[in-house]
DOMAR-358429 format. One record per residue: residue in three letters; x, y, z of N, C-alpha, C in turn. Coordinates in steps of 0.001 Angstrom, whole numbers, padded with zeros to 6 digits, always signed. Example, Ala and Ser with C-alpha at 12.3 -4.5 7.8 and 13.67 -1.06 7.14 Angstrom:
# DOMAR-358429
Ala+013190-005690+007800+012300-004500+007800+013200-003300+007800
Ser+012850-002250+007080+013670-001060+007140+012900+000030+007870
***
This chain:
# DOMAR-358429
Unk+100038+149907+134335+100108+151333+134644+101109+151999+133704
Unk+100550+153530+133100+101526+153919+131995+102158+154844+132932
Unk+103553+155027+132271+104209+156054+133424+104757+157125+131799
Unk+104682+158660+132072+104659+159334+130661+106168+160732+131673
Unk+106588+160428+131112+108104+161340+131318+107803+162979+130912
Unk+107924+163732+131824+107993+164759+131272+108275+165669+130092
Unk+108147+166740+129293+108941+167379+128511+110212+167513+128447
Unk+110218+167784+129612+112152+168296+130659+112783+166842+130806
Unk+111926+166040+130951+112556+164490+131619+113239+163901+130032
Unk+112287+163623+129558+112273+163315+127965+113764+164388+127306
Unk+114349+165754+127037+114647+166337+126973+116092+165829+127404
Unk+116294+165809+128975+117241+165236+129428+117736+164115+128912
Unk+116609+163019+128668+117301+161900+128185+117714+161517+126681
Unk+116918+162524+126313+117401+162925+124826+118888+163593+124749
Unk+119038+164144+125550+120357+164833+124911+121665+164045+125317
Unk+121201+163113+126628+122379+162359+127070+122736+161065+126274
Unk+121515+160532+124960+121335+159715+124258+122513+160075+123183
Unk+121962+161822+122919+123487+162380+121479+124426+162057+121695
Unk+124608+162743+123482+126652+162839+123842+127134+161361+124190
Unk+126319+160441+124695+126632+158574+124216+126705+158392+122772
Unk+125603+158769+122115+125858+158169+120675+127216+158880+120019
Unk+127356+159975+120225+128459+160736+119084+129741+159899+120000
Unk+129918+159652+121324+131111+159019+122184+131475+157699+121532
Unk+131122+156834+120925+131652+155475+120301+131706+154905+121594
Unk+130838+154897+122075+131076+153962+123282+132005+152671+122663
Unk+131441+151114+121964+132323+150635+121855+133919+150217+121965
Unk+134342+151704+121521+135690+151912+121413+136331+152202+123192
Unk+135434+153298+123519+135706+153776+124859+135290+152497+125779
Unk+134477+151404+125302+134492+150253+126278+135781+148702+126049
Unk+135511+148857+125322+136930+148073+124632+138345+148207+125585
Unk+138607+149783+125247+139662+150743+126185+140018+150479+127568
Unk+138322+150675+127786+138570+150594+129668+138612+149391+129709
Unk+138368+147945+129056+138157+146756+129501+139720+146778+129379
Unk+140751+147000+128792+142456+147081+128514+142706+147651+129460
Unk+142277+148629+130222+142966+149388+131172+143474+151161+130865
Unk+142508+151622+129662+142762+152530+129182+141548+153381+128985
Unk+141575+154032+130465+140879+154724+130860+140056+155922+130146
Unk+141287+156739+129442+141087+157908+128637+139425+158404+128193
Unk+139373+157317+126925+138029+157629+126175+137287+157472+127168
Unk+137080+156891+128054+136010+156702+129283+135874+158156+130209
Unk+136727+158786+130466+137052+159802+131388+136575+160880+130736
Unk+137021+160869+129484+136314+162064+128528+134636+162028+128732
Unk+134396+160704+128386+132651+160355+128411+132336+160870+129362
Unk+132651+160211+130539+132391+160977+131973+132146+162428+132020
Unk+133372+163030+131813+133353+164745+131976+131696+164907+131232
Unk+131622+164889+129720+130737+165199+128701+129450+164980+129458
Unk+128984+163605+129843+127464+163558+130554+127899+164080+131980
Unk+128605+164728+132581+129008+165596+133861+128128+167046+133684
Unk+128891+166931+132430+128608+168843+131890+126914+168976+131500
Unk+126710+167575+131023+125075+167609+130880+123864+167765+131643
Unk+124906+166984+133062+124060+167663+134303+123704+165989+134737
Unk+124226+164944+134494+124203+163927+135066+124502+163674+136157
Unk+125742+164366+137013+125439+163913+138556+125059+164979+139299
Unk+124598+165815+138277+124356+167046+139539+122614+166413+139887
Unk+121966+165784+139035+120370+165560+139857+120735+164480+140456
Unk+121729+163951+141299+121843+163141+142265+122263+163839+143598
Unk+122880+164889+143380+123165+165990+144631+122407+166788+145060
Unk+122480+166975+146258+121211+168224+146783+121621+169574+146077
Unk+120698+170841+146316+120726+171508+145965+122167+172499+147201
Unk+122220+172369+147984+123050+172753+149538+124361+172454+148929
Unk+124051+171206+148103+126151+170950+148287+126393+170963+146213
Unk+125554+172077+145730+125900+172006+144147+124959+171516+143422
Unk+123978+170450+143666+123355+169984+142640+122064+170377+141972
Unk+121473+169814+141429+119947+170224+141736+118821+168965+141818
Unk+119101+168016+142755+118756+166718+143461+118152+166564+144678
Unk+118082+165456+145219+118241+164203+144175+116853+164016+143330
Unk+116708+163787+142187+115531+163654+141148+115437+162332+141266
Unk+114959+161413+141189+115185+159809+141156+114243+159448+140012
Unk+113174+160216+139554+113165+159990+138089+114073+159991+137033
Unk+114752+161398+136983+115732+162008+136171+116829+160795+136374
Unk+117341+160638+137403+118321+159654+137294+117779+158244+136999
Unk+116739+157937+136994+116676+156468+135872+116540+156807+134735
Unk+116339+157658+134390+116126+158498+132597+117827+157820+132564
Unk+118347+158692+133407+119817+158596+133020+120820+157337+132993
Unk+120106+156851+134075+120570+155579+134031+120052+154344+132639
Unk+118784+154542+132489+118905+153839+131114+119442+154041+130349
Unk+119672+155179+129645+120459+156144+128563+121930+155098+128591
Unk+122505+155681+130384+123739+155044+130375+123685+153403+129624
Unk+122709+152478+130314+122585+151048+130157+122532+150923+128206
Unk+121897+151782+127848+121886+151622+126186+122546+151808+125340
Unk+123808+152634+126096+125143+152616+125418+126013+152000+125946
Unk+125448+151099+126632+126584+150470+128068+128150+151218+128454
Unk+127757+152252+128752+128919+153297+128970+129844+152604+130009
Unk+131285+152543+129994+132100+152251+130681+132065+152791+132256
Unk+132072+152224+133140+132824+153369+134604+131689+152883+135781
Unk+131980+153159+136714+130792+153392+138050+130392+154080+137852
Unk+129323+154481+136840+128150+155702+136968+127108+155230+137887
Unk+126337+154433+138181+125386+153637+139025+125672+153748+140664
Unk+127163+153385+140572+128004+153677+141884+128041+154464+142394
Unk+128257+155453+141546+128874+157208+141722+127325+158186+142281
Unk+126694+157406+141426+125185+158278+141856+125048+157811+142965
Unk+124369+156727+143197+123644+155777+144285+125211+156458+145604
Unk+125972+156642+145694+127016+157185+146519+126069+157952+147130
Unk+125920+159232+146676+125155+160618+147197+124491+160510+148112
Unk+123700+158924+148202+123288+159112+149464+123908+158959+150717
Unk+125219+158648+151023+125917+157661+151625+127009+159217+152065
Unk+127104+159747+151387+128104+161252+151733+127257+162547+151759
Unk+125704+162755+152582+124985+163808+153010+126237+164498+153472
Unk+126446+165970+153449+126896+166606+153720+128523+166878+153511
Unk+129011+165924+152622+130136+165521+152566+130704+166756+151606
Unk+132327+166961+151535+132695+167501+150757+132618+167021+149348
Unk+132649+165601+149107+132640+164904+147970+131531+165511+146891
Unk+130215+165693+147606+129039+165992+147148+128865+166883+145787
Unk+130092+167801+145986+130113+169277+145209+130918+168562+144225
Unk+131778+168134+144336+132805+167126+143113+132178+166240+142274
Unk+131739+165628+142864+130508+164557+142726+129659+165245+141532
Unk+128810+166268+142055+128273+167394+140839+129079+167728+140000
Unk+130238+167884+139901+130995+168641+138592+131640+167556+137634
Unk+131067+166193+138176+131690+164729+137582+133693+164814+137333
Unk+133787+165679+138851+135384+165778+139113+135260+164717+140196
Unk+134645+163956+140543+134818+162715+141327+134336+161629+141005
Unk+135157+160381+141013+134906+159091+140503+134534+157887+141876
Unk+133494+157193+142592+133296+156530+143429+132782+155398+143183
Unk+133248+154294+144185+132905+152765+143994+132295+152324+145170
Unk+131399+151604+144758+130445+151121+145960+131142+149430+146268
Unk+131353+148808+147394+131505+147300+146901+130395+146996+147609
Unk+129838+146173+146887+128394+146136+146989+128433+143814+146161
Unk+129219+143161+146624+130132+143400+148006+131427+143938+146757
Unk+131716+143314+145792+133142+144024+145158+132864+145363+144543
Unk+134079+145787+144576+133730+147588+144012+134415+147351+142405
Unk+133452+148137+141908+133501+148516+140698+134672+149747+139910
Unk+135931+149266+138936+136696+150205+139058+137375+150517+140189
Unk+137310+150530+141129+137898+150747+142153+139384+151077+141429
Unk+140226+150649+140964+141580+151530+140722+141693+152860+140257
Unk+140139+153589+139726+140283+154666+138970+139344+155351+139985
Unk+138656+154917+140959+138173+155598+141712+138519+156744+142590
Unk+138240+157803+143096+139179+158654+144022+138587+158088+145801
Unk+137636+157285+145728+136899+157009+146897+136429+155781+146782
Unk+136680+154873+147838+135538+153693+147527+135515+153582+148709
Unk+133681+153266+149102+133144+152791+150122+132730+151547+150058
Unk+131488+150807+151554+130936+150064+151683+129746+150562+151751
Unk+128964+149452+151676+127289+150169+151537+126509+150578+152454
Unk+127465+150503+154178+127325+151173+155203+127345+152731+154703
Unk+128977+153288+153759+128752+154529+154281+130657+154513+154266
Unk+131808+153422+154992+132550+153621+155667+133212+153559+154023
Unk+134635+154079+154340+135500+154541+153184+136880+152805+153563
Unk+136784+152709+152206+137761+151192+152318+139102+151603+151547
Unk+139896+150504+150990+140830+150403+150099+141005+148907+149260
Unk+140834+149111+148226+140320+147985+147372+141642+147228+147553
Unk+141364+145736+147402+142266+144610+147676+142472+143876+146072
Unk+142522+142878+145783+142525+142156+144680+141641+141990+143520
Unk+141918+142296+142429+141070+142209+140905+140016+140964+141162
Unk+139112+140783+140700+138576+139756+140607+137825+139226+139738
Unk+137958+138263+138563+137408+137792+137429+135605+138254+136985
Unk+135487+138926+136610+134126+139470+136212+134062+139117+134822
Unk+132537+138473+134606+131927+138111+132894+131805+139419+132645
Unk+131554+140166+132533+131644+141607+131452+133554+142261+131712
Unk+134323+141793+131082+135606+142753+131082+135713+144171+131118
Unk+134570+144769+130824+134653+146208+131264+134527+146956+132452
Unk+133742+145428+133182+133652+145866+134452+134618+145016+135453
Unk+135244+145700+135910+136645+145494+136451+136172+145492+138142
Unk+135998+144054+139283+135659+144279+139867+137006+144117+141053
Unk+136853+144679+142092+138234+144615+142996+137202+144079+144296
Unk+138250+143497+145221+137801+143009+146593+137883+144164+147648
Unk+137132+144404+148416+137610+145447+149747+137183+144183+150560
Unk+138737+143668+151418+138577+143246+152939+137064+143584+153227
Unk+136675+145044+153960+135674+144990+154822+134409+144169+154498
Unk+134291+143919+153004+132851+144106+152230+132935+142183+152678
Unk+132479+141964+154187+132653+140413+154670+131084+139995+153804
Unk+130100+140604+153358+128766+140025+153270+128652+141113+152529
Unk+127670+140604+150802+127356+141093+150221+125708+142394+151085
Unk+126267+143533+150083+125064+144433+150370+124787+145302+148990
Unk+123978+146152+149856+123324+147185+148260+122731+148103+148845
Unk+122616+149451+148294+121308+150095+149030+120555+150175+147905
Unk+119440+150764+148216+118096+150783+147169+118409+151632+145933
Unk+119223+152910+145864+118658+153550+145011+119523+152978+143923
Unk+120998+152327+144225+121862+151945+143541+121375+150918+142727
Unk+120238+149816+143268+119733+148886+143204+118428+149449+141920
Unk+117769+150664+142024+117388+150891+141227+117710+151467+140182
Unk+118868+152326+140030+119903+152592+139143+120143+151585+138151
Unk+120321+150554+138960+120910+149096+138048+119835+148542+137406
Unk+119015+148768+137899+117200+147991+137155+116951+148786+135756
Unk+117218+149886+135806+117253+151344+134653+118063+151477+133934
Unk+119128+150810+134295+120264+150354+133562+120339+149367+132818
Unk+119711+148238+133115+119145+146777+132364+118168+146898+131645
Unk+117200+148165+131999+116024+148270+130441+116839+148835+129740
Unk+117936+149862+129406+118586+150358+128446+119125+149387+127524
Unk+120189+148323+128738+121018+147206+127830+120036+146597+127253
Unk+118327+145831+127626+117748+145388+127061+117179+145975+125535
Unk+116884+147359+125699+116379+147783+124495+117463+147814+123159
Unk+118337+148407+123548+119381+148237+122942+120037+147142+121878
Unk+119800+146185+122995+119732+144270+122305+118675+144342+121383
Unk+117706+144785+121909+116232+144319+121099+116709+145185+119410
Unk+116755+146565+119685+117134+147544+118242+117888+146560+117823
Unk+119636+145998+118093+120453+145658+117359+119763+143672+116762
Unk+118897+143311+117640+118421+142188+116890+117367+141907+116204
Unk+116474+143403+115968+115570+143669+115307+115977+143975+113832
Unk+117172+144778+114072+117712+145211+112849+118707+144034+112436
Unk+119376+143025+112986+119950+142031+112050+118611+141307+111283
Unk+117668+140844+111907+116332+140052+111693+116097+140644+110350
Unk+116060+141768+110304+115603+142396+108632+116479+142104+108066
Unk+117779+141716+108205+118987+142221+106773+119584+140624+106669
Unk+119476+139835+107676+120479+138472+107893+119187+137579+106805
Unk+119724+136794+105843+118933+136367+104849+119218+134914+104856
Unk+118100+133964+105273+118346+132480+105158+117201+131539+104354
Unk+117617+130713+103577+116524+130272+102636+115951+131548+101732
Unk+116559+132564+101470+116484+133447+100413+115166+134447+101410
Unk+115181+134480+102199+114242+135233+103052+114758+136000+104568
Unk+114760+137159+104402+115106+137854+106023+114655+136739+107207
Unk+115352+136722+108185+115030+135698+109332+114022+136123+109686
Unk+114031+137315+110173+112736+138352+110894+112089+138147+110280
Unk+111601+137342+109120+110124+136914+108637+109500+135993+109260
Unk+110161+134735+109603+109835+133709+110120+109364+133575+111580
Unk+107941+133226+112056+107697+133250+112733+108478+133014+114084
Unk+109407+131686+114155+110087+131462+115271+110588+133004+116263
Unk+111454+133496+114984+112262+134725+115613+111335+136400+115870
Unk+110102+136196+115235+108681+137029+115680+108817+136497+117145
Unk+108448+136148+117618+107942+135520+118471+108732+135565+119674
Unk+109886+135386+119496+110426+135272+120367+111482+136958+121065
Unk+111516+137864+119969+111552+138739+119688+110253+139819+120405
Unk+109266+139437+119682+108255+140233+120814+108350+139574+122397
Unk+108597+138119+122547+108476+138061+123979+109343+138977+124690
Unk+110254+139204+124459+111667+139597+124673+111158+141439+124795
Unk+110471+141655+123581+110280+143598+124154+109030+143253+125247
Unk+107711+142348+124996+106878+142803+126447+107120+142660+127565
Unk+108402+141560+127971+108976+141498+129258+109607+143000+129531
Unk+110734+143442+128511+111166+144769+128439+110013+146151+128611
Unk+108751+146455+128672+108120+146786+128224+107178+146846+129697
Unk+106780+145474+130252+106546+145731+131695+107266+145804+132626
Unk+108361+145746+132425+109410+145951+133750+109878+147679+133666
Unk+109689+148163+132472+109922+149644+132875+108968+150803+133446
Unk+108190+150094+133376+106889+150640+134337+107411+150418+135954
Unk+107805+149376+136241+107689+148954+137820+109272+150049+138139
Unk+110151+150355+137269+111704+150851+137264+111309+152393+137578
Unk+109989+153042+136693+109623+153966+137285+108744+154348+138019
Unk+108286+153480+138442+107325+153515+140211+107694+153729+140841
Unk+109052+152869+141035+109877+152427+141865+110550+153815+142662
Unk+110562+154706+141366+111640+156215+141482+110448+156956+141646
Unk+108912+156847+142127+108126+157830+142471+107998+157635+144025
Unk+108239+156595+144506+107929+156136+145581+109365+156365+146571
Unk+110146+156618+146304+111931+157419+146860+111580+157591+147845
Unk+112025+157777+149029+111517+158063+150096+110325+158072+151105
Unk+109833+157179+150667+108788+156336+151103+108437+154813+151586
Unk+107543+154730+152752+107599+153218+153080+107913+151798+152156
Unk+107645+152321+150263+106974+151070+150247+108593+151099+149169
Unk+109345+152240+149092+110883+152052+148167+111414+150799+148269
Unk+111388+150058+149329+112583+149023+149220+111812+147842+148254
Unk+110223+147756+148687+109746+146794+148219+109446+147121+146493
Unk+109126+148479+146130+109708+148340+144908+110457+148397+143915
Unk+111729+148724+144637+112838+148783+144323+113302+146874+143691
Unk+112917+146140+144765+113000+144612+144888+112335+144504+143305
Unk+110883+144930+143271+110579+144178+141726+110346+144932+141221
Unk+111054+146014+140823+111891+146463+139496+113100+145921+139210
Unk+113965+145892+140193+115276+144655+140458+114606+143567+139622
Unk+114076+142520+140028+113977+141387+139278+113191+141372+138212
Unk+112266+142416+137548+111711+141954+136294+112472+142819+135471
Unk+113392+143771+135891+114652+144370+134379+115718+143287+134438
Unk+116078+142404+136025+117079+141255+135360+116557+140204+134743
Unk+115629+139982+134854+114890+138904+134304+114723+139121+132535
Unk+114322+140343+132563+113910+140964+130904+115456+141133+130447
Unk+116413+141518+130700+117317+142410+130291+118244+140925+129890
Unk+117917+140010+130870+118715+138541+130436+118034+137701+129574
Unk+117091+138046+129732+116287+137034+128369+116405+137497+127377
Unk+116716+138898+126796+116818+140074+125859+118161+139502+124881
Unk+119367+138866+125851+120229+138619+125977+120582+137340+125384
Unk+119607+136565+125826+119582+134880+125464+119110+134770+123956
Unk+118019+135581+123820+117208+136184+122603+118062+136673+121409
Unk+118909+137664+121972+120204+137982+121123+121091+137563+120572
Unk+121294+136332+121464+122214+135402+121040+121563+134259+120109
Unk+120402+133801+119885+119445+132913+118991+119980+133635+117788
Unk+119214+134930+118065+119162+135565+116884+120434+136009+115884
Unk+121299+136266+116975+122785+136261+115697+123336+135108+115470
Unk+123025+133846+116269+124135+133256+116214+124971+133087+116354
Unk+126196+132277+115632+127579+132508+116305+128269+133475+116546
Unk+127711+134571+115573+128804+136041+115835+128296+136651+117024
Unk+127017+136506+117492+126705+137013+118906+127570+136598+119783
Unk+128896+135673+120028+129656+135361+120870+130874+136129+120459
Unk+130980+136663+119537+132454+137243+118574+132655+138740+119428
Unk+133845+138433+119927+134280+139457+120998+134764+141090+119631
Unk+134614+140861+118645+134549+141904+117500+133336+142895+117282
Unk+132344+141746+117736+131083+142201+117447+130450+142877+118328
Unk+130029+144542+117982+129377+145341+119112+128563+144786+120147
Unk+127142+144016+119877+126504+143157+120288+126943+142733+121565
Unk+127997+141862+121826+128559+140841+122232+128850+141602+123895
Unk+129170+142759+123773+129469+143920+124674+128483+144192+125574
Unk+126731+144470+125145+125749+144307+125638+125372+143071+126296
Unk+125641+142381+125949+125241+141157+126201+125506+140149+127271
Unk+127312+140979+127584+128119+140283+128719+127858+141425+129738
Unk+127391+142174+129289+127038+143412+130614+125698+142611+130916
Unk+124609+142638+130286+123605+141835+130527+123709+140551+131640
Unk+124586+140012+131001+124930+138961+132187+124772+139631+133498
Unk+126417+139929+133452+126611+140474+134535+126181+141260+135858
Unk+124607+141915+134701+124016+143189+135749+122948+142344+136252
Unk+122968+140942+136081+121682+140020+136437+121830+139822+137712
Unk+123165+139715+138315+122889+139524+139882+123942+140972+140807
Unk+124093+141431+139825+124652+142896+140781+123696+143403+141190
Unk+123904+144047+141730+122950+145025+143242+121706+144175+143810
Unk+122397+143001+143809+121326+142200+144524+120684+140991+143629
Unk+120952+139596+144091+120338+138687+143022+118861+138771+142456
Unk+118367+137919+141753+116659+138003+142461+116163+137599+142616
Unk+117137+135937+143298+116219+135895+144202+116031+136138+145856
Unk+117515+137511+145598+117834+138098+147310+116356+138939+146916
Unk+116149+140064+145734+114902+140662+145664+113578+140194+145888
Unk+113583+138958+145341+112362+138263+145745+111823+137711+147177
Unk+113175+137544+147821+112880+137223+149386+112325+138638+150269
Unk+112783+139802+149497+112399+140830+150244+110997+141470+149874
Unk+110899+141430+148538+109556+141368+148433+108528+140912+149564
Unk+109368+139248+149484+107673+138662+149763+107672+138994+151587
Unk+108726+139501+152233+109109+139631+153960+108246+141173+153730
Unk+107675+141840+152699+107926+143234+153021+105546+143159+152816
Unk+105393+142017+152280+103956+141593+151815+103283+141195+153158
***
């Protein structure tokens, strides 16, 4: 099934693609993985002003939401520059504070929120962190996370991992970005990296494995935007579940793929690459493993 983005949709995600690209993410992820928030906060404001959390807010409390297309537009965008912060969090929130004062802040990207889902994300730079009930916590102890940018903290309450759906699909939209992303930056070493006097990307092995790597990418963003037509409807959770597992599935093989393909510098904490790649990890079992997605699938069949 082809899914074709609007003028306006397309538009949106075009322009949030400029204010990431001209941001150096890199640098601004580097930063926040140190504890130096700054370049990150700036980013924030910039896709704020673009109108990024306002289509997660209703129209009643500021926004003009919730769009759940628009916000996987956005959420990939985010995933392809692997932008620093709880943006995923911060959205997927909105549903969790109907009527809240937060809501209007929230829209002006003057509020920063962490879901622990079960650990919260950022949580020290947050102005709010909940549970995926809804209830408002206070983050407890740092806790070792494979992507260093993502800084995860403990909340006491969060006794049993959870998630809600839209966050869950946020994160699926977020993993075709990091995936494509991988694919551009190992498409483009493949042409220029020269072995036996010949570009690698000639040689069949890395064809091959390279296209497997975009058609997994390629059918899972179809199911990422089904998933966001179906919002409020009986069948959301169940496809929320497999869009969940075929962007972690694609977005980690994208990953494994990436790493063939550069080689040793694909591990070189210097190397842009390397950044995608440990987010990749990482986003493979956040907002739900898959094979917690897959159990719900098949209970929901």
């Amino acid at each position: 099934m082809k899914f074709v983005l609007s003028a306006e949709q397309r538009m949106f995600g075009e322009t949030l693609r400029e204010i990431l690209a001209e941001s150096q993410t890199p640098k601004a992820i580097r930063a926040w993985a140190a504890g130096d928030t700054s370049p990150g906060r700036a980013l924030w404001s910039a896709v704020a002003e673009a109108g990024l959390f306002a289509v997660a807010v209703p129209e009643d409390s500021g926004g003009a939401g919730p769009l759940p297309v628009e916000l996987c537009v956005a959420a990939e965008e985010l995933g392809r520059s692997a932008a620093p912060g709880p943006y995923v969090e911060t959205l997927a929130a909105t549903e969790l504070l109907d009527g809240s004062r937060w809501l209007s802040r929230i829209a002006e990207g003057e509020a920063i929120v962490s879901l622990a889902v079960p650990h919260a994300l950022d949580a020290d730079v947050a102005d709010l962190v909940l549970t995926a009930d809804g209830v408002e916590h206070r983050p407890g102890e740092p806790v070792t996370s494979l992507d260093p940018a993502r800084r995860l903290f403990r909340v006491p309450a969060a006794t049993a991992p959870g998630f809600t759906d839209l966050g869950a699909l946020l994160c699926a939209a977020q993993q075709i970005g990091v995936g494509r992303s991988l694919l551009d930056a190992s498409v483009g070493y493949a042409k220029t990296r020269q072995q036996f006097g010949r570009p690698i990307g000639e040689y069949q092995a890395i064809k091959h494995h390279l296209a497997t790597a975009m058609v997994e990418l390629e059918f899972a963003r179809p199911l990422v935007y089904g998933a966001a037509l179906s919002y409020r409807t009986p069948d959301f959770a169940r496809d929320v579940s497999a869009a969940k597992v075929a962007a972690s599935e694609a977005s980690y093989g994208m990953a494994k793929t990436a790493l063939q393909v550069h080689g040793a510098i694909g591990y070189t904490d210097e190397y842009d690459p390397s950044l995608w790649i440990r987010k990749a990890r990482a986003l493979y079992s956040a907002w739900g493993t898959p094979s917690e997605h897959r159990t719900r699938i098949m209970t929901a069949l």
